[in-house]
N, C-alpha and C positions, 0 to 999 in steps of 0.2 A: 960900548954903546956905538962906537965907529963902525963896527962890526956888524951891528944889526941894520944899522942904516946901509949899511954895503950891501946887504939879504935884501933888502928892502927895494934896493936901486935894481939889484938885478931881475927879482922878480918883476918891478913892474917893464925894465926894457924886454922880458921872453916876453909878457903879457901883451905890450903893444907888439909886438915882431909876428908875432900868432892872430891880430888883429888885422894888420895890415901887410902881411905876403902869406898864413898859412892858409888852411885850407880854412872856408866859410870868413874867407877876408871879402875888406870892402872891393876891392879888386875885380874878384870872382864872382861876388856877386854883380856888381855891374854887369860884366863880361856875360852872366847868365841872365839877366832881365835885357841885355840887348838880342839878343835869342831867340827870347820867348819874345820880344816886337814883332822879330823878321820872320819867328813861326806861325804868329798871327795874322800877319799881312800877309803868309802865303795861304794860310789857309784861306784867307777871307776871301782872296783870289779862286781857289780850287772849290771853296765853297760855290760862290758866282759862277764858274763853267757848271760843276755838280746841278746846279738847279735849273741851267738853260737847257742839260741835255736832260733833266727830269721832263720838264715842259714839252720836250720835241718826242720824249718815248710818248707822253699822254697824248701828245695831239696826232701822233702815228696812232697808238690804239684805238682811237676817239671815231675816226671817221677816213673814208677813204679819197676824202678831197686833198688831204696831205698828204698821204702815198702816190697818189696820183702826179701831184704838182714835182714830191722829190724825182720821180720817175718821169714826168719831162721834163726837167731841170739838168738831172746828173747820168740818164740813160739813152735821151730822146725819142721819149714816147709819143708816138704820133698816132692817134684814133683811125679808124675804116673811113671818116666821112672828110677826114681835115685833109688841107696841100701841106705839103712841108716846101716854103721857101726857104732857100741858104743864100744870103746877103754876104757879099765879101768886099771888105774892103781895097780897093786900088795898091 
């Protein structure tokens, strides 16, 4: 009878050891639901860029008052009819 309770003892010590350090232990699972947080917060990030530069391609195709402005913005496009003043500071 000593003997089965000793089977007994051991079984349940692998069964907790395979619970709490093998593989689909509480551990690991932790480990992987912290993961999938910091993969969601970045997506949600990369999401947010994704859909500001969606916004900027429709409003480039939309019309050419946006081409326009990025082109005297980031090129300095200056019309037949306008002055270009350059302002500098001291």
């Amino acid at each position: 009878m000593k003997v089965l309770w000793a089977v007994m003892a051991v079984f349940i010590v692998l069964l907790q050891a395979r619970l709490w350090i093998g593989e689909g232990s509480f551990a690991q699972v932790w480990q992987l639901q912290q993961k999938i947080e910091a993969q969601k917060a970045e997506n949600g990030t990369l999401a947010d860029r994704n859909e500001r530069l969606y916004a900027e391609v429709r409003n480039l195709r939309s019309g050419k008052g946006a081409i326009e402005e990025r082109a005297r913005m980031n090129l300095g496009l200056i019309r037949e009819d306008e002055t270009f003043f350059l302002v500098v500071d001291p």
